[in-house]
Each structure stands twice: as structure tokens, then as C-alpha cells.
PDB file of N, CA, C and O in Angstrom:
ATOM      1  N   UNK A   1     162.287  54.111  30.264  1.00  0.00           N
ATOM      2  CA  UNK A   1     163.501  54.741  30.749  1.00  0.00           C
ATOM      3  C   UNK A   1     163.960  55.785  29.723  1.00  0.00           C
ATOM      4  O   UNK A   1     164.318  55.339  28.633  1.00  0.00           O
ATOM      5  N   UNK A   2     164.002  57.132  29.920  1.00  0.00           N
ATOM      6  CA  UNK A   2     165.008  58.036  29.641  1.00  0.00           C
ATOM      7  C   UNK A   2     166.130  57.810  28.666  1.00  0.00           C
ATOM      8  O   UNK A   2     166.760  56.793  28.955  1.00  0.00           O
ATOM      9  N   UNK A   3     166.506  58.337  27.775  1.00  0.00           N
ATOM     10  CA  UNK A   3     167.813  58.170  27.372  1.00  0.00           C
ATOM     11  C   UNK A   3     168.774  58.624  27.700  1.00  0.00           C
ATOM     12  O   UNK A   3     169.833  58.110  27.341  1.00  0.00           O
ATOM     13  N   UNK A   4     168.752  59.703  28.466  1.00  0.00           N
ATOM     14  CA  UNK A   4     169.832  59.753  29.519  1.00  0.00           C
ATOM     15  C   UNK A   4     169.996  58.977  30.673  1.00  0.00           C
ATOM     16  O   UNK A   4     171.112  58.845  31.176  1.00  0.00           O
ATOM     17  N   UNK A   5     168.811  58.353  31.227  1.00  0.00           N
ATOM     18  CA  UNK A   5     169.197  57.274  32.131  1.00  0.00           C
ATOM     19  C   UNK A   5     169.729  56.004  31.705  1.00  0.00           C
ATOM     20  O   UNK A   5     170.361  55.275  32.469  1.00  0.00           O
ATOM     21  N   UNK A   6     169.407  55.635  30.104  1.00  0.00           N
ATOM     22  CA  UNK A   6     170.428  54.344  29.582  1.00  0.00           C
ATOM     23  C   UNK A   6     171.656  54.899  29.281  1.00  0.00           C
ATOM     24  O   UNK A   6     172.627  54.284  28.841  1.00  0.00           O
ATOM     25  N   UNK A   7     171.591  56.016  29.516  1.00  0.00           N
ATOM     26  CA  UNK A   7     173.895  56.526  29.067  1.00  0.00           C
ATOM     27  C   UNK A   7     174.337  56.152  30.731  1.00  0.00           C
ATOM     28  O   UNK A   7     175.285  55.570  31.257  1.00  0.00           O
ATOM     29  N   UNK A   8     173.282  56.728  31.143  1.00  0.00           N
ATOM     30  CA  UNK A   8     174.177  57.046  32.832  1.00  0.00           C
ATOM     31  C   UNK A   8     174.528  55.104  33.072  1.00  0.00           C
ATOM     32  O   UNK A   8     175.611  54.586  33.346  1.00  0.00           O
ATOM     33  N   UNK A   9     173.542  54.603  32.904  1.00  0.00           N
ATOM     34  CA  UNK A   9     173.260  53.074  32.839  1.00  0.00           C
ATOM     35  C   UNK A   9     175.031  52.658  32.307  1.00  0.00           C
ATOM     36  O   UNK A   9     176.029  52.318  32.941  1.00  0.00           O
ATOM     37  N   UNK A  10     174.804  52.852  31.123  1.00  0.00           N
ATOM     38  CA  UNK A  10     176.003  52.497  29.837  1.00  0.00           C
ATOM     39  C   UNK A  10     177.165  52.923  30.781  1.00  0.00           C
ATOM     40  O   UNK A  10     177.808  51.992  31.266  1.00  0.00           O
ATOM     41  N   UNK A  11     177.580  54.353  31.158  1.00  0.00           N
ATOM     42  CA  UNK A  11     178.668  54.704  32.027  1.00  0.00           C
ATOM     43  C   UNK A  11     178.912  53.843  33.218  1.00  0.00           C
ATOM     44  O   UNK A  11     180.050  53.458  33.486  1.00  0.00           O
ATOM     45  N   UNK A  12     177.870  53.528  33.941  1.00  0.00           N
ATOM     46  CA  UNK A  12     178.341  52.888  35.312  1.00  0.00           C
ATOM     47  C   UNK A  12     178.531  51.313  34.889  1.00  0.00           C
ATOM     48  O   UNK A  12     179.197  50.575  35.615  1.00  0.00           O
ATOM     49  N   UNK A  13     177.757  50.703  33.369  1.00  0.00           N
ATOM     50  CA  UNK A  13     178.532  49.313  33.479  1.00  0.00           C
ATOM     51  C   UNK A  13     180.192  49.632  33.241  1.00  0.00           C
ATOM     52  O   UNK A  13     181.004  48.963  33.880  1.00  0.00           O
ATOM     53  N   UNK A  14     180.591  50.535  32.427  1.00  0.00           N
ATOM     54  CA  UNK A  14     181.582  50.671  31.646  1.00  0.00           C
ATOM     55  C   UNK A  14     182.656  50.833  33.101  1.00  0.00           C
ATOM     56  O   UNK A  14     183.344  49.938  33.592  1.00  0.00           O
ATOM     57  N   UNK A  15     182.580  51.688  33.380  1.00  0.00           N
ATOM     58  CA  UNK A  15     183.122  52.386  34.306  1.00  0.00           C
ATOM     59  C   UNK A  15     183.585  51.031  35.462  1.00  0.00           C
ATOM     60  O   UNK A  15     184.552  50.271  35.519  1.00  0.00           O
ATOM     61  N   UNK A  16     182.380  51.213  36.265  1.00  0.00           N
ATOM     62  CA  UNK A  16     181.832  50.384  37.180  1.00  0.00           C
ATOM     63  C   UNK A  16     181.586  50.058  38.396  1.00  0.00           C
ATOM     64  O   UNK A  16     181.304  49.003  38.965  1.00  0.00           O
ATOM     65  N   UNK A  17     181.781  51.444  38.801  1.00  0.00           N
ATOM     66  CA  UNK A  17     181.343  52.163  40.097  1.00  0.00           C
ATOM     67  C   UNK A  17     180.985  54.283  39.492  1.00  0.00           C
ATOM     68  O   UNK A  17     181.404  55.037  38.614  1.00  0.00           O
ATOM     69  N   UNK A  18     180.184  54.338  40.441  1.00  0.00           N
ATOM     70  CA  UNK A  18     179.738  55.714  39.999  1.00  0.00           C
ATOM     71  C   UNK A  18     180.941  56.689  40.857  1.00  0.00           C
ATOM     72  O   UNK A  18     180.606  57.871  40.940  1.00  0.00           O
ATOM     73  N   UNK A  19     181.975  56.421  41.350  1.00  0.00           N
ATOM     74  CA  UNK A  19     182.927  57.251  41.575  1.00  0.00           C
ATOM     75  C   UNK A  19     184.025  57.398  40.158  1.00  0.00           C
ATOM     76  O   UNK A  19     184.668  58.357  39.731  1.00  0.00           O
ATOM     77  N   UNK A  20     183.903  56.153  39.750  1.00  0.00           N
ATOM     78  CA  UNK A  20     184.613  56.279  38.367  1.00  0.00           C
ATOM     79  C   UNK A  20     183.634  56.910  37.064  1.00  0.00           C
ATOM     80  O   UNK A  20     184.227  57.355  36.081  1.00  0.00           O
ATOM     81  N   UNK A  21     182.819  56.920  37.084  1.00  0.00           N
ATOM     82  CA  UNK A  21     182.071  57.970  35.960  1.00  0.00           C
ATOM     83  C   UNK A  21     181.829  59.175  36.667  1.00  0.00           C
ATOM     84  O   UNK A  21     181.159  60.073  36.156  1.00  0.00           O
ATOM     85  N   UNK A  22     182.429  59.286  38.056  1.00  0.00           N
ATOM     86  CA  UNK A  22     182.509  61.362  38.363  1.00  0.00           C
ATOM     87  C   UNK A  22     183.554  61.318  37.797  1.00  0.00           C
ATOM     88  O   UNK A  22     183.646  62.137  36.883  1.00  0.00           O
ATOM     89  N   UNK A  23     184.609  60.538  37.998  1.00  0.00           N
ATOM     90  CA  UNK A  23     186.271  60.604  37.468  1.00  0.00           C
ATOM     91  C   UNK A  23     186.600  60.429  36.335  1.00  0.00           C
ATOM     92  O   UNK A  23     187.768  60.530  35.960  1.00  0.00           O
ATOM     93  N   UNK A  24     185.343  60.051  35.370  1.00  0.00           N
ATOM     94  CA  UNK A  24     186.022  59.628  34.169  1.00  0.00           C
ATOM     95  C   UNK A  24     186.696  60.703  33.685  1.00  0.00           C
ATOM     96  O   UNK A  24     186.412  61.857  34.008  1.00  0.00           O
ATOM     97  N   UNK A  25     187.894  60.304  32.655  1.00  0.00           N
ATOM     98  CA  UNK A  25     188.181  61.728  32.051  1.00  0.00           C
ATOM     99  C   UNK A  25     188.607  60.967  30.274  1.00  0.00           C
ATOM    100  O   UNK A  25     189.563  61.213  29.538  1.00  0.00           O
ATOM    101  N   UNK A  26     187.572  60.126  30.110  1.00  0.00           N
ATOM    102  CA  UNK A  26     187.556  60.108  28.735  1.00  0.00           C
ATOM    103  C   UNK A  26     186.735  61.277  27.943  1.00  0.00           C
ATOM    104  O   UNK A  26     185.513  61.414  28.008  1.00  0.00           O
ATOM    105  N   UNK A  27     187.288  61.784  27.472  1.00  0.00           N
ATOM    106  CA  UNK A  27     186.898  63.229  26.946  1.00  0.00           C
ATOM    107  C   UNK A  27     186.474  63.011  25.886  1.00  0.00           C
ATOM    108  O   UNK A  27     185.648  63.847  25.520  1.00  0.00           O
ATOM    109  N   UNK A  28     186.781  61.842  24.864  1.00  0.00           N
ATOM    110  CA  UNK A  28     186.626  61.805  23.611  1.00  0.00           C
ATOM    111  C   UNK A  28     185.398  60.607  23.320  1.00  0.00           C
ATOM    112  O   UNK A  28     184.799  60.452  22.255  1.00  0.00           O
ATOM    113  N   UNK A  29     185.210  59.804  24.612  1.00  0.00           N
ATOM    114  CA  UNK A  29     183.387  59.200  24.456  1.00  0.00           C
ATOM    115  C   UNK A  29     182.428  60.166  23.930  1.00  0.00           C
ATOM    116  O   UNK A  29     182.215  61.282  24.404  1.00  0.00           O
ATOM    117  N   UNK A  30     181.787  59.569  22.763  1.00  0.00           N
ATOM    118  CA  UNK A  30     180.593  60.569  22.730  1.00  0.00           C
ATOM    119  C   UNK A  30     179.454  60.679  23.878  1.00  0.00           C
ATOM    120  O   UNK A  30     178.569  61.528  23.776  1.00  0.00           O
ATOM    121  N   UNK A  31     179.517  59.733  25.038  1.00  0.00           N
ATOM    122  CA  UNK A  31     178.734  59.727  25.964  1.00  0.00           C
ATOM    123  C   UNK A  31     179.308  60.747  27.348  1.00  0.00           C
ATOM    124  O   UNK A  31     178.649  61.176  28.295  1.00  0.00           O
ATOM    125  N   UNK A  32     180.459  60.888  27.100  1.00  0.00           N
ATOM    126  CA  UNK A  32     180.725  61.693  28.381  1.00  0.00           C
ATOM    127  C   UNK A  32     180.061  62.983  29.035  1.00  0.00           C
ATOM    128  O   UNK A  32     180.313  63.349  30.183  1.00  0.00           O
ATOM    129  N   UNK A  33     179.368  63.493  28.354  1.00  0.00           N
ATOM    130  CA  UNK A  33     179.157  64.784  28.845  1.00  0.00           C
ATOM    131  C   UNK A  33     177.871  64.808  29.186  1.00  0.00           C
ATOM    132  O   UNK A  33     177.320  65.888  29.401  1.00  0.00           O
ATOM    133  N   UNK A  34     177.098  63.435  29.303  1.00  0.00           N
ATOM    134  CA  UNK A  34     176.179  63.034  29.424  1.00  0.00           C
ATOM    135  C   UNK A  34     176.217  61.840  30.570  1.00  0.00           C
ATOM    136  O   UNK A  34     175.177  61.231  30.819  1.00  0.00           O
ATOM    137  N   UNK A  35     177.537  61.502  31.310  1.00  0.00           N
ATOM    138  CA  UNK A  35     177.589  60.184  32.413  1.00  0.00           C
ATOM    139  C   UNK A  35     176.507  60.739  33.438  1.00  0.00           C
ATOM    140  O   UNK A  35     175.725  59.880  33.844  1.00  0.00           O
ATOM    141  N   UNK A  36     176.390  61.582  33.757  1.00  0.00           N
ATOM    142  CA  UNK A  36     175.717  62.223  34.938  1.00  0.00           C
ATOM    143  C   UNK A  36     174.485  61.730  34.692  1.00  0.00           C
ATOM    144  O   UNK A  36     173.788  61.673  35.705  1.00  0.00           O
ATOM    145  N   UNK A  37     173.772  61.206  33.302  1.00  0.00           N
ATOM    146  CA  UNK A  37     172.564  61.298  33.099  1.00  0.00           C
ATOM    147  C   UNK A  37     171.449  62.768  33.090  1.00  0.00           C
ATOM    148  O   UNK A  37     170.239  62.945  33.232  1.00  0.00           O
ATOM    149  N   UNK A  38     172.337  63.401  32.904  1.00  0.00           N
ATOM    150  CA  UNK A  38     171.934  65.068  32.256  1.00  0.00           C
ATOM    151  C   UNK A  38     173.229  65.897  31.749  1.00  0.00           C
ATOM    152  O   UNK A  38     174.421  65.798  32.041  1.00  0.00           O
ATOM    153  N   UNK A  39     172.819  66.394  31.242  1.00  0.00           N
ATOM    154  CA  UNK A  39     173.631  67.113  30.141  1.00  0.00           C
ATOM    155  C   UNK A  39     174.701  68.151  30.518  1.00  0.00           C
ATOM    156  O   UNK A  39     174.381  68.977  31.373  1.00  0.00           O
ATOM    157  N   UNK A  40     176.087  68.217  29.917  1.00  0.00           N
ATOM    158  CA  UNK A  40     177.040  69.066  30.515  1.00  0.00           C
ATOM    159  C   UNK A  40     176.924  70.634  30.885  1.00  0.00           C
ATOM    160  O   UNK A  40     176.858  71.422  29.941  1.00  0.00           O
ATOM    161  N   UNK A  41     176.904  70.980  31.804  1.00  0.00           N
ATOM    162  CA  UNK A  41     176.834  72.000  32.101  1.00  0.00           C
ATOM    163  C   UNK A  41     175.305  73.142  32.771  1.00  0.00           C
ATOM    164  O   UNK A  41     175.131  74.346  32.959  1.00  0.00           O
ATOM    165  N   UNK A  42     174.314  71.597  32.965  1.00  0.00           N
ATOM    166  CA  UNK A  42     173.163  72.204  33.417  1.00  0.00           C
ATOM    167  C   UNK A  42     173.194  72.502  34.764  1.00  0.00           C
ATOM    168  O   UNK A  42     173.981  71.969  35.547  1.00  0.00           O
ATOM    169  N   UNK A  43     172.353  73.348  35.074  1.00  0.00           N
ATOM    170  CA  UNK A  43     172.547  72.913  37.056  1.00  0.00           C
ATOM    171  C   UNK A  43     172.699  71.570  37.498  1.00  0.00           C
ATOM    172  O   UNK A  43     173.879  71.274  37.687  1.00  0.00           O
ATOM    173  N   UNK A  44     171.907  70.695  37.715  1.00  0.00           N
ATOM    174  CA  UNK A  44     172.838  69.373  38.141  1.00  0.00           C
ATOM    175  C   UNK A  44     173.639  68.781  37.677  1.00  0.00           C
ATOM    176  O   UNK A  44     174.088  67.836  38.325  1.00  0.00           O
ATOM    177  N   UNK A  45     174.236  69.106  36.198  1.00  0.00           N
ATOM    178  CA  UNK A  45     175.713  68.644  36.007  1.00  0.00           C
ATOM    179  C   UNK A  45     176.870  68.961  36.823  1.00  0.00           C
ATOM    180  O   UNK A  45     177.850  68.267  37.091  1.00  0.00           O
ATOM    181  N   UNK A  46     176.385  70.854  37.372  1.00  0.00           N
ATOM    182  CA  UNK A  46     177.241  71.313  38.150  1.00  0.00           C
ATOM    183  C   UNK A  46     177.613  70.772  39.658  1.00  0.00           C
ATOM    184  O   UNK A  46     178.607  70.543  40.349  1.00  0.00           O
ATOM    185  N   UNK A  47     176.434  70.724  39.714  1.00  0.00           N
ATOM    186  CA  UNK A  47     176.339  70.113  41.629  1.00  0.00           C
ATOM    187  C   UNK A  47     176.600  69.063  41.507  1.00  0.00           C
ATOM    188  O   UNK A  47     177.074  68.741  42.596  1.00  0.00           O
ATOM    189  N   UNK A  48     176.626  67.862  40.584  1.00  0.00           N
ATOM    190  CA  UNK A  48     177.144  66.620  40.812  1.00  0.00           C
ATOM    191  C   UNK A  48     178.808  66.696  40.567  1.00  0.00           C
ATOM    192  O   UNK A  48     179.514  65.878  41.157  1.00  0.00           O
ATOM    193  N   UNK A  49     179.434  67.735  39.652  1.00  0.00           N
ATOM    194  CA  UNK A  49     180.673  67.599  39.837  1.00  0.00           C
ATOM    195  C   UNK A  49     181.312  68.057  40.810  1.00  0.00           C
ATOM    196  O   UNK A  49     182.463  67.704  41.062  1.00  0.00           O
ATOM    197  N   UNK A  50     180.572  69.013  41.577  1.00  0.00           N
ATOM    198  CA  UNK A  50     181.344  69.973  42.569  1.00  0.00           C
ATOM    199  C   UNK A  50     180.978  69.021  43.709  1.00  0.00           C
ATOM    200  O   UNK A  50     181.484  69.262  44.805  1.00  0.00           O
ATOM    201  N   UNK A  51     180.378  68.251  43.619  1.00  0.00           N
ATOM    202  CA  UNK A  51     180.303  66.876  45.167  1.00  0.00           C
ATOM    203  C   UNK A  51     181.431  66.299  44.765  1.00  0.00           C
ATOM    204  O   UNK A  51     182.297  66.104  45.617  1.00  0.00           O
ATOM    205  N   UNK A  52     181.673  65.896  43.376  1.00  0.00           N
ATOM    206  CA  UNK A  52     182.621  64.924  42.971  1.00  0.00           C
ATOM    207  C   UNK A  52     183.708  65.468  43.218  1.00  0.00           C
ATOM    208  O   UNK A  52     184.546  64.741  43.751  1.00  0.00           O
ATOM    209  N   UNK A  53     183.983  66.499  43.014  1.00  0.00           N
ATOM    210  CA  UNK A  53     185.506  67.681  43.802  1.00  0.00           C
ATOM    211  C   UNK A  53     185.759  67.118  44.918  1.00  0.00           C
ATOM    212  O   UNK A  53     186.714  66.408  45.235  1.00  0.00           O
ATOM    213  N   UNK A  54     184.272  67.688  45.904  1.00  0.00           N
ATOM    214  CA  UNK A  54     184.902  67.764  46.940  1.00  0.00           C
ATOM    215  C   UNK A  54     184.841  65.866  47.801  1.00  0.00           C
ATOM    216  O   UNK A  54     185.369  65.572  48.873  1.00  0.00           O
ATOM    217  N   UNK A  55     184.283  65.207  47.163  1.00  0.00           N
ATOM    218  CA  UNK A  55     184.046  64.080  47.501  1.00  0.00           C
ATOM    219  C   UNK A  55     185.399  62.805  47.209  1.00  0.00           C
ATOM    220  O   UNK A  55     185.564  61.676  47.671  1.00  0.00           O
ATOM    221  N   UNK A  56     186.285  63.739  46.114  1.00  0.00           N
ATOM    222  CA  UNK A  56     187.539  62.780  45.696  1.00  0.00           C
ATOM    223  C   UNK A  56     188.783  63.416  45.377  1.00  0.00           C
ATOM    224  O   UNK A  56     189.571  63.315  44.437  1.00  0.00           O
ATOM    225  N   UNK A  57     188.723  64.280  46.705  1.00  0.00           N
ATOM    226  CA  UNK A  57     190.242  65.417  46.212  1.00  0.00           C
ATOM    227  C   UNK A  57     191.630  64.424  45.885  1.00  0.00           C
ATOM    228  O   UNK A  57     192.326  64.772  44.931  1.00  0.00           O
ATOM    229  N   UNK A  58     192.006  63.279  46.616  1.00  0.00           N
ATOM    230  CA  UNK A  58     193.003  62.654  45.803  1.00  0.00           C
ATOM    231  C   UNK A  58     192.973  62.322  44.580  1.00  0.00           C
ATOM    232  O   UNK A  58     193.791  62.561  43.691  1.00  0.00           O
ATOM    233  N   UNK A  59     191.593  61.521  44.538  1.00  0.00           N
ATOM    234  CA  UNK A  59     191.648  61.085  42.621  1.00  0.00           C
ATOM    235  C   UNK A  59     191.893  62.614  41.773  1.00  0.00           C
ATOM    236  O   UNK A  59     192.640  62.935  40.849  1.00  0.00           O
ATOM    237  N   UNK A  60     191.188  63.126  42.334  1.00  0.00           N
ATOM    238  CA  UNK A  60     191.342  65.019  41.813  1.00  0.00           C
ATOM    239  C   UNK A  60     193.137  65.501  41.160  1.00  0.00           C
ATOM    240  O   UNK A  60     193.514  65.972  40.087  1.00  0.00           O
ATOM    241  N   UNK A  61     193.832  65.113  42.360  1.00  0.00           N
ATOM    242  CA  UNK A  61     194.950  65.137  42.529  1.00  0.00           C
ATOM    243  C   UNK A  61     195.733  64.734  41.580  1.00  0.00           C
ATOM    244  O   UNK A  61     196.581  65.307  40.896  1.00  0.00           O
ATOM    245  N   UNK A  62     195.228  63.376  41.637  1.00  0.00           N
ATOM    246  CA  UNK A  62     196.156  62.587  40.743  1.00  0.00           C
ATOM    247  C   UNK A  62     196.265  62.357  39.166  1.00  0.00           C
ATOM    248  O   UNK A  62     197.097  61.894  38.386  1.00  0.00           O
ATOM    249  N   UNK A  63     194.858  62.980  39.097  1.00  0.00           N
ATOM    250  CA  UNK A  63     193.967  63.071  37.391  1.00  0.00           C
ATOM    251  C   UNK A  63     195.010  64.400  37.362  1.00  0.00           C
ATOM    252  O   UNK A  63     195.783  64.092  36.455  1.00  0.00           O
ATOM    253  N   UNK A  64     195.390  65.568  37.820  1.00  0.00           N
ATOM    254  CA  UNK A  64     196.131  66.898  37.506  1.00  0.00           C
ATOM    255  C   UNK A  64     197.456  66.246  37.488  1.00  0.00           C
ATOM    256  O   UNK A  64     198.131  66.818  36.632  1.00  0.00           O
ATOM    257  N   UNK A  65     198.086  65.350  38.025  1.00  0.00           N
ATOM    258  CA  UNK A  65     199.896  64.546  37.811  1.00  0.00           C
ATOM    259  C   UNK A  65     199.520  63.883  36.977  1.00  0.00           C
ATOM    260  O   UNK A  65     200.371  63.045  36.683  1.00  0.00           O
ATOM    261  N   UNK A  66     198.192  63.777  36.117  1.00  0.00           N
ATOM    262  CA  UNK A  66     198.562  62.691  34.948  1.00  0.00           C
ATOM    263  C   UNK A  66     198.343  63.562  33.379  1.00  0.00           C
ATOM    264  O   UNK A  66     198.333  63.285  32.179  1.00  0.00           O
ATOM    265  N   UNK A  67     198.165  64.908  34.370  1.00  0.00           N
ATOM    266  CA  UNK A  67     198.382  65.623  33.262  1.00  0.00           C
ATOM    267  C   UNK A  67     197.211  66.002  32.842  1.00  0.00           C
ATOM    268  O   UNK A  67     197.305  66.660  31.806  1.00  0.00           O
ATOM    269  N   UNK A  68     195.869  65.824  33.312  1.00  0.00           N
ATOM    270  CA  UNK A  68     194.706  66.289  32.962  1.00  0.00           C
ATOM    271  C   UNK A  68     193.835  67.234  33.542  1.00  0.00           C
ATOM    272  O   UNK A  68     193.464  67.344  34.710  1.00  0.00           O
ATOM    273  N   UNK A  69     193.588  67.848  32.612  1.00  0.00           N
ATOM    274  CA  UNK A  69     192.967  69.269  32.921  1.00  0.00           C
ATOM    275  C   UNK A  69     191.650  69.227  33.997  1.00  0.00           C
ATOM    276  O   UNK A  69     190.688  68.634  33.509  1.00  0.00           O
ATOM    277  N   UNK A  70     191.506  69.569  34.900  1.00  0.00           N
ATOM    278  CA  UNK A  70     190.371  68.681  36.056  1.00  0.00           C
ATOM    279  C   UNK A  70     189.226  70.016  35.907  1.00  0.00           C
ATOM    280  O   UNK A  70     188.054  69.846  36.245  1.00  0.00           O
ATOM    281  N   UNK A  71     189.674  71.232  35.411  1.00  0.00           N
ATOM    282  CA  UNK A  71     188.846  71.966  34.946  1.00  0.00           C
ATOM    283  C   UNK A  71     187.926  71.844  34.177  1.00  0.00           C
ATOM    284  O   UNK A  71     186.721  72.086  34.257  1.00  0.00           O
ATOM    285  N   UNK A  72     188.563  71.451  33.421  1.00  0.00           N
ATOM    286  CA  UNK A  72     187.443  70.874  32.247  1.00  0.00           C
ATOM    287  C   UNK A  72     186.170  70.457  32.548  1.00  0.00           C
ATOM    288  O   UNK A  72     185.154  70.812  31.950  1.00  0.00           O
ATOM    289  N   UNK A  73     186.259  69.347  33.916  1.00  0.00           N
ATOM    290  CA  UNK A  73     185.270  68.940  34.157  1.00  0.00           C
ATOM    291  C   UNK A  73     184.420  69.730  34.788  1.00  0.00           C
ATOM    292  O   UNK A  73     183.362  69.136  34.997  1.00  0.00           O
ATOM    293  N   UNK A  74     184.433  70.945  35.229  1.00  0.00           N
ATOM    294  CA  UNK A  74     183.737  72.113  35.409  1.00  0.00           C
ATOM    295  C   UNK A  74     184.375  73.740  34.764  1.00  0.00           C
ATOM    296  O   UNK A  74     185.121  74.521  35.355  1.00  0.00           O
ATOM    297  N   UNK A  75     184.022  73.819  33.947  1.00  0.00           N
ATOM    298  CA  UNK A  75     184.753  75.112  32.919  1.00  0.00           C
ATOM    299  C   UNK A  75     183.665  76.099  33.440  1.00  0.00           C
ATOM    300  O   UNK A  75     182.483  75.873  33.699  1.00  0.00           O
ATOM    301  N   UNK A  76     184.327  77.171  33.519  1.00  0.00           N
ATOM    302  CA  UNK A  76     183.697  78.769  34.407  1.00  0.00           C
ATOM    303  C   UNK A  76     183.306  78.988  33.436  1.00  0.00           C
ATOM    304  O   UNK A  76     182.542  79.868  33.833  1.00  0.00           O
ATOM    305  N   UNK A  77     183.082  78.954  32.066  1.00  0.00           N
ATOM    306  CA  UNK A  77     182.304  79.298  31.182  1.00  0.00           C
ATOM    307  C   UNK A  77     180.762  78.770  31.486  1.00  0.00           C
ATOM    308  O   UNK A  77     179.700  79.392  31.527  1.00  0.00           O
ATOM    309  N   UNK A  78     181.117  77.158  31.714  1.00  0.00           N
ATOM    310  CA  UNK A  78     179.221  76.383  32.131  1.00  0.00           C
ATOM    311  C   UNK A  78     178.621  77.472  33.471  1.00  0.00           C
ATOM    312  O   UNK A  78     177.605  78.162  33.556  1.00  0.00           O
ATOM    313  N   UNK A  79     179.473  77.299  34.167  1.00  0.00           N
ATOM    314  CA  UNK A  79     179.173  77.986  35.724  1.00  0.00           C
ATOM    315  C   UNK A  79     178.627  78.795  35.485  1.00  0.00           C
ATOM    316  O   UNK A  79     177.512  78.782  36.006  1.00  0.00           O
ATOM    317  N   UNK A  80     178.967  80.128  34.523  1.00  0.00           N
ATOM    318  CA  UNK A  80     178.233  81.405  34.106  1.00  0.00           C
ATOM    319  C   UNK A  80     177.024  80.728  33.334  1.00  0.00           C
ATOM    320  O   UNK A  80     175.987  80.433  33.928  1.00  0.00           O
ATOM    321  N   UNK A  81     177.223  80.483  31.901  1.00  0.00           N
ATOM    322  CA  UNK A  81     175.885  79.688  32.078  1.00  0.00           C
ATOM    323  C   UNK A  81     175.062  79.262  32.524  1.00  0.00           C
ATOM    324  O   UNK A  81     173.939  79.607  32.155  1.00  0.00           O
ATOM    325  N   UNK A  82     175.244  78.275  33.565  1.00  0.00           N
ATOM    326  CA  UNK A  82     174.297  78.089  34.537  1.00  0.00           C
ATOM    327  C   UNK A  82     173.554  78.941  35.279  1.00  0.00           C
ATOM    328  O   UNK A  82     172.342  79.002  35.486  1.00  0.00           O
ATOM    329  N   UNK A  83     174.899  79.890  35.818  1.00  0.00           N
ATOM    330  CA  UNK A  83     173.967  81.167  36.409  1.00  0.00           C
ATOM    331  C   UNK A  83     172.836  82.173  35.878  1.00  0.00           C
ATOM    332  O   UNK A  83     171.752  82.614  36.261  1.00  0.00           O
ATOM    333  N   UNK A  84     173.747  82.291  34.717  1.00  0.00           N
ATOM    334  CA  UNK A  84     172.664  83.109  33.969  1.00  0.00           C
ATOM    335  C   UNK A  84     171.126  82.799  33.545  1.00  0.00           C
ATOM    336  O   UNK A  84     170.248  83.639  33.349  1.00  0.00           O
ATOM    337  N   UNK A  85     171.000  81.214  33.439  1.00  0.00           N
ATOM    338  CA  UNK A  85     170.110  80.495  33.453  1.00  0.00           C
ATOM    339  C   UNK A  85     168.896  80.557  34.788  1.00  0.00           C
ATOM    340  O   UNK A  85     167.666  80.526  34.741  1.00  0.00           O
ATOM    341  N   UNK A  86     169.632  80.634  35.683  1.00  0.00           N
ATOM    342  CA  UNK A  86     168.943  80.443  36.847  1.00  0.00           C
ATOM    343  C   UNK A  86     168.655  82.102  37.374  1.00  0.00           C
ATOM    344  O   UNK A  86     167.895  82.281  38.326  1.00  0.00           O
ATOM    345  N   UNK A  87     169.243  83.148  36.762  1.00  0.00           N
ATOM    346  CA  UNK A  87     168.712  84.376  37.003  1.00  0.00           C
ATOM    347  C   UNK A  87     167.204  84.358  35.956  1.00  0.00           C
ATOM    348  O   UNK A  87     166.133  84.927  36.161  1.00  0.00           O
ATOM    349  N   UNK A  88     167.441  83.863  35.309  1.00  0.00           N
ATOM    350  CA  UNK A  88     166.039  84.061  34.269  1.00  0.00           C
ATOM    351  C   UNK A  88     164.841  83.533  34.904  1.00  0.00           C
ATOM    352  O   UNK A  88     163.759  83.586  34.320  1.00  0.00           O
TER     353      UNK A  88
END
């Protein structure tokens, strides 16, 4: 197994459903940017968060009334990245 598949592993015991490691918003795990089981900001980091958008607009909701930045979890900086990646 992968070592990104024992984080993703590690996230979903922690967590404990995989709707709560799209939602996590512990920012300060050293594993977070890695729950996806690939790395922040690659193409499928992107497409798994942008399902997770559109797949949990209340939790979405409610993570922004608790005061947390929901951007973060997709920053237009990766997005360009990504793109630029995928023009190459």
C-alpha cells in the first residue's frame, strides 16, 4: 500500500466517514493536504473537492458561519496550477 493510501486510511479512521475528510477543516494536521490520498492541489485533489462543493453545500455553508475560509480548500492559485500543468 501507498503512503498516501495509509494517510487517506489514517483520515477516514480519524474522521470516520469520507464526507468528513472532504469537510475536514483541520488545517493544522500535518496530514491534511494529503486526506484525499493525493496531494493538495493536483488534478484530482481538485475534482475531489469540487464534488465535495457541490456534493455538501450545507456543510459548505455552515463551515463559512463558523468562520472558516471554505476557499482554502480550493485556492485559485492551485486551480491555475493545475491548469497550467495540464496545458503542458
Amino acid at each position: 500500500m501507498r503512503l498516501s493510501q495509509r494517510i487517506r486510511l489514517k483520515c477516514l479512521e480519524c474522521s470516520g466517514s469520507t464526507k468528513e475528510v472532504n469537510l475536514c477543516h483541520l488545517f493544522d494536521c500535518p496530514l491534511w493536504e494529503w486526506r484525499f490520498g493525493c496531494g493538495y492541489g493536483t488534478t484530482r485533489y481538485v475534482q475531489r473537492m469540487k464534488d465535495a462543493i457541490k456534493r455538501y453545500p450545507e456543510e459548505m455553508k455552515e463551515l463559512k458561519d463558523m468562520g472558516i475560509n471554505t476557499m482554502f480548500f480550493l485556492d485559485k492559485h492551485i486551480l491555475q496550477r493545475v491548469s497550467q500543468k495540464n496545458l503542458h
